[in-house]
N, C-alpha and C positions, 0 to 999 in steps of 0.2 A: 552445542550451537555451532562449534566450528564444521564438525561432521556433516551439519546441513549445510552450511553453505560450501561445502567440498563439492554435494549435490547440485545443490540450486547452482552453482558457477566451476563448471569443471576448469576453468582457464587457470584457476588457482591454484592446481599442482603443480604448474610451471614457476611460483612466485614460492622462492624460501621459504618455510615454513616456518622462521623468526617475525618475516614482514607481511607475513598473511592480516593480521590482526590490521597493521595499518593501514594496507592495502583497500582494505574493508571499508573502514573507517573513511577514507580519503572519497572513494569508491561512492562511497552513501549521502556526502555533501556534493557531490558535482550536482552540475544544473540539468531540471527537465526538460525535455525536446518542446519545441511548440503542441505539435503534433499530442505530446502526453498530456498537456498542461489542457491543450482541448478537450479530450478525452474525460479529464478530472473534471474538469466545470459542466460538461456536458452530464456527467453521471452525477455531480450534485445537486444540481436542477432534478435530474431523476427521480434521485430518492426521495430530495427536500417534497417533491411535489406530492406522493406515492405515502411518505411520511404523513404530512398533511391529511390525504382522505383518509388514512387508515384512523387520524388522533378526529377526526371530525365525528366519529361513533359515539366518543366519551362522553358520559354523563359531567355534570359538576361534582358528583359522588364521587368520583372514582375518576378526574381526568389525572392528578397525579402518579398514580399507578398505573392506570393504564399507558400515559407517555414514557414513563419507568419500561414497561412489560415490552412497547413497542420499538423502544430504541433497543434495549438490548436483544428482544429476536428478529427485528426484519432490521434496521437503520444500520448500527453497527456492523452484521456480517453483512449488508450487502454493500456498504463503504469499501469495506475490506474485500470485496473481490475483487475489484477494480483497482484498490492502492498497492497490496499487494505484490499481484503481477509488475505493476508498472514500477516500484521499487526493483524487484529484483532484474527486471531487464535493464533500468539505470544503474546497479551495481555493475551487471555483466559487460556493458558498453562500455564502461569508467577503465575495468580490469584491463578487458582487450585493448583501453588506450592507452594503458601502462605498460602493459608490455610490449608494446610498440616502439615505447620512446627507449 
């Protein structure tokens, strides 16, 4: 895990490799941009909606499973496009402001 985030945030070679781990950690609770926080509510109206037509097929037979089937292949990865990115770019902003100071 630390390997990928060497990747995902190269600013981190510059930060001791004792205080990477914190760095990280400190890094991953700072606050969302407005701007992102748009973005997130924007995209879960998306899915929430997208989610919806697709569970509106389900019979009563089968609507358990099929909300099962449907979150875990469209809902879930397509959250995760969107949270993702927008995590790792709030890590990488967090970093560059630590090494600033």
């Amino acid at each position: 895990m630390k390997k990928l985030w060497l990747l995902l945030v190269p600013d981190l070679t510059r930060i001791h490799a004792a205080r990477r781990k914190n760095a990280i950690e400190k890094a991953s609770k700072s606050e969302l941009q407005a701007g992102e926080l748009g973005i997130i509510a924007v995209w879960l109206v998306v899915v929430g909606l997208v989610t919806r037509s697709i569970l509106q097929g389900a019979t009563d037979d089968n609507r358990i499973t099929f909300t099962i089937v449907a979150n875990l292949i469209f809902t879930a990865p397509a959250l995760l496009l969107v949270f993702i990115p927008i995590h790792i770019r709030r890590v990488r902003r967090d970093i560059k402001r630590q090494l600033s100071e």
